[in-house]
N, C-alpha and C positions, 0 to 999 in steps of 0.2 A: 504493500500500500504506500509506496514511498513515493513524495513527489517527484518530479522532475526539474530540471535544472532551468536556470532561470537564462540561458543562452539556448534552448531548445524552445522552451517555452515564446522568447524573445522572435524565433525567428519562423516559428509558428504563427505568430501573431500579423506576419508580412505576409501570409501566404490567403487564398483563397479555398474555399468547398472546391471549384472546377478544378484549380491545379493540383490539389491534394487526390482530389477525385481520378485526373491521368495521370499524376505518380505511381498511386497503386496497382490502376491497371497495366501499366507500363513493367509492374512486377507480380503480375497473374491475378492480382485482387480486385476481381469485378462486381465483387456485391460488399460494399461499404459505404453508402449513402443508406441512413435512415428514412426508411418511408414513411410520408403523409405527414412528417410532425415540421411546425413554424413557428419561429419565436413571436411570444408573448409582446416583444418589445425589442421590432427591429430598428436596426442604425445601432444597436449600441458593438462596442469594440471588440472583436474574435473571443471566444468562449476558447478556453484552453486547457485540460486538466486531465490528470489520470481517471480512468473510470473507477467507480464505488457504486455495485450495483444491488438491486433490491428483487426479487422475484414474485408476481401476484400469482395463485393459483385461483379460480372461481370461488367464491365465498359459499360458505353451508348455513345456515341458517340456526342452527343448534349452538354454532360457533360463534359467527360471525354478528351477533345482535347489538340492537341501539346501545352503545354505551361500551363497546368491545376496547375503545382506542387507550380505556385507561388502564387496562389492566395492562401490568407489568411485561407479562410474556406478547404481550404485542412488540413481532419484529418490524414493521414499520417504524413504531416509537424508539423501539432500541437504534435501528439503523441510521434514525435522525441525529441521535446522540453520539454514535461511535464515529458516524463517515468523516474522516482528513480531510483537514482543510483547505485550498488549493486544490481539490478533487469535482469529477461532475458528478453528481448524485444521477444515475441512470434504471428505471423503474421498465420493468418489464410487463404488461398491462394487458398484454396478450391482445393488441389491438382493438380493444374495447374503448371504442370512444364514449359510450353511452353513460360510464362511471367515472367521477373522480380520480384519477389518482394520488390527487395533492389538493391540497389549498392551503390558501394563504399565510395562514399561520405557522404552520411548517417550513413551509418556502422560507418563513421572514425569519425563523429558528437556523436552516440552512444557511441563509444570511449572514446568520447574526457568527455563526462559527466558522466562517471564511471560506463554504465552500465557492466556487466560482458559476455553477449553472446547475441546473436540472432536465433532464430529456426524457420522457414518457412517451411513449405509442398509446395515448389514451387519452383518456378529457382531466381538465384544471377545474377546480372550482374559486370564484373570487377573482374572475381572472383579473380584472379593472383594477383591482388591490394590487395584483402580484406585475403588472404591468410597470407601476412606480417607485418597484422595488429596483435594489442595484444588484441583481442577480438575472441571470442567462435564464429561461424559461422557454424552453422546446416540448411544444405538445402539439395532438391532434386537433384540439377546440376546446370549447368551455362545455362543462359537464355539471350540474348540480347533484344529482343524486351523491350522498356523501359514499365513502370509500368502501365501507364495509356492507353496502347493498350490493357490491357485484365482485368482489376482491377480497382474498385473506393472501398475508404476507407470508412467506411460506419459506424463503432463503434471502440470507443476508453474505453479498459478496463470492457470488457464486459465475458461472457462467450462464450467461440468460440470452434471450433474441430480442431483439426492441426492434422495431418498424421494418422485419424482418432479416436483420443483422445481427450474427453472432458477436456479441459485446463480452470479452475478460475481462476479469478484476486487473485494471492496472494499464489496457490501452488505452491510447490518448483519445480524447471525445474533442473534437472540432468542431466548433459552430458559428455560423455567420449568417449573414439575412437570404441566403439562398439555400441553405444546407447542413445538417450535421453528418460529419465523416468520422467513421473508426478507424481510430492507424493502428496497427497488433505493435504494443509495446517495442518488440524487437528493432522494429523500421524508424520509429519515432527521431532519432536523431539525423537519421540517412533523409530521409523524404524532408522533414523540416530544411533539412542546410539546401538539398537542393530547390527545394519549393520558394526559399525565398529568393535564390537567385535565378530561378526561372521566370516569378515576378518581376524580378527587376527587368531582364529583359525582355519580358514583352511588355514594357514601358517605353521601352526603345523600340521596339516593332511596330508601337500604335503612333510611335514620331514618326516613322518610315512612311507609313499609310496618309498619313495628314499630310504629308510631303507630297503626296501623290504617286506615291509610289505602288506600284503594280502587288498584289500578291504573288505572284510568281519569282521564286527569288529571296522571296521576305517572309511568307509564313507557309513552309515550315524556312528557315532564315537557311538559304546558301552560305557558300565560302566570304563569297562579296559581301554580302550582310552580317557576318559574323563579324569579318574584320571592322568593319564601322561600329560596329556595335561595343567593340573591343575598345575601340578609340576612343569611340561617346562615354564606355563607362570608367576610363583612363582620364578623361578630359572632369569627372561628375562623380568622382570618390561618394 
């Protein structure tokens, strides 16, 4: 559960969902964009963090009744309290938009203990509350029915699937106003370093375009485009 370094983290933050998104594939991983879920409260700045994940199984009735959230052996409450800080809290919801997964006051708990986002395959309750928070919030939509009407927490920090992606304890969870992306731990330094200098240069490629410049040549970038590009980023440290 250990964070990550604040120079991965750093250069994470330069990069994009698309370009993390043809990193992977460019190294066999073609299902790692979370499906259907959008943040709460787009425009704010790259979501970054090891995953800390929570798993729902369908609620029983016997079990799961009004008033279940206080009792101790509830692992949602546990999970709130133990997950590391600089982590994204990631909730497996089994795609159930219809229920809750969260509300506001937990979020504002996850807050308050420095994690950096939350991402659910499911519905938010409170969303308008959890919108003005200064936390990352990736969900399906707004859901009232409270938690334990369709959801009992079942594993804490385990392997689980969120919007149809296999999410571990401890890969990086990427999120920006177009996308969240899982990078498997291992790559996390590798794909950050290049991600952000492949940002950079297609900074340089969209000067190329404005210039009037042909795509042919320029994207995917030639010899002749390289070198320029080499020069421009020599000339713009």
């Amino acid at each position: 559960m250990t964070d990550i370094s604040s120079t991965i983290r750093t250069a994470f933050s330069e990069c994009s969902s698309a370009t993390l998104s043809t990193l992977l594939v460019k190294r066999g991983l073609r299902n790692t964009a979370v499906r259907g879920v959008r943040p709460l409260r787009p425009g704010m700045p790259p979501m970054v963090g090891p995953a800390f994940t929570l798993r729902y199984i369908p609620a029983r009735e016997d079990i799961d009744a009004y008033g279940s959230g206080g009792d101790p052996a509830n692992l949602q409450r546990q999970a709130i309290e133990i997950a590391p800080d600089g982590h994204v809290f990631v909730i497996d919801c089994r795609g159930d938009a219809d229920i809750a997964g969260i509300g506001s006051i937990l979020v504002r708990r996850l807050q308050g203990r420095g994690l950096c986002g939350v991402v659910l395959d499911g519905g938010v309750r409170d969303t308008t509350a959890i919108a003005g928070f200064d936390i990352a919030v990736y969900c399906v939509g707004a859901a009232v029915p409270p938690n334990y009407a369709g959801h009992h927490a079942a594993e804490i920090n385990g392997a689980i699937s969120c919007g149809g992606v296999a999410v571990y304890p401890g890969d990086i969870v990427f999120g920006d106003s177009e996308a969240v992306i899982i990078v498997p731990r291992q790559l996390a330094e590798e794909v950050a370093t290049e991600g952000a200098a492949m940002e950079r240069r297609e900074r340089f490629l969209v000067t190329e375009i404005e210039a009037g410049r042909s795509i042919v040549g320029v994207y995917p970038p030639d010899a002749a485009t390289i070198a320029r590009y080499e020069a421009w980023s020599a000339a713009n440290p």
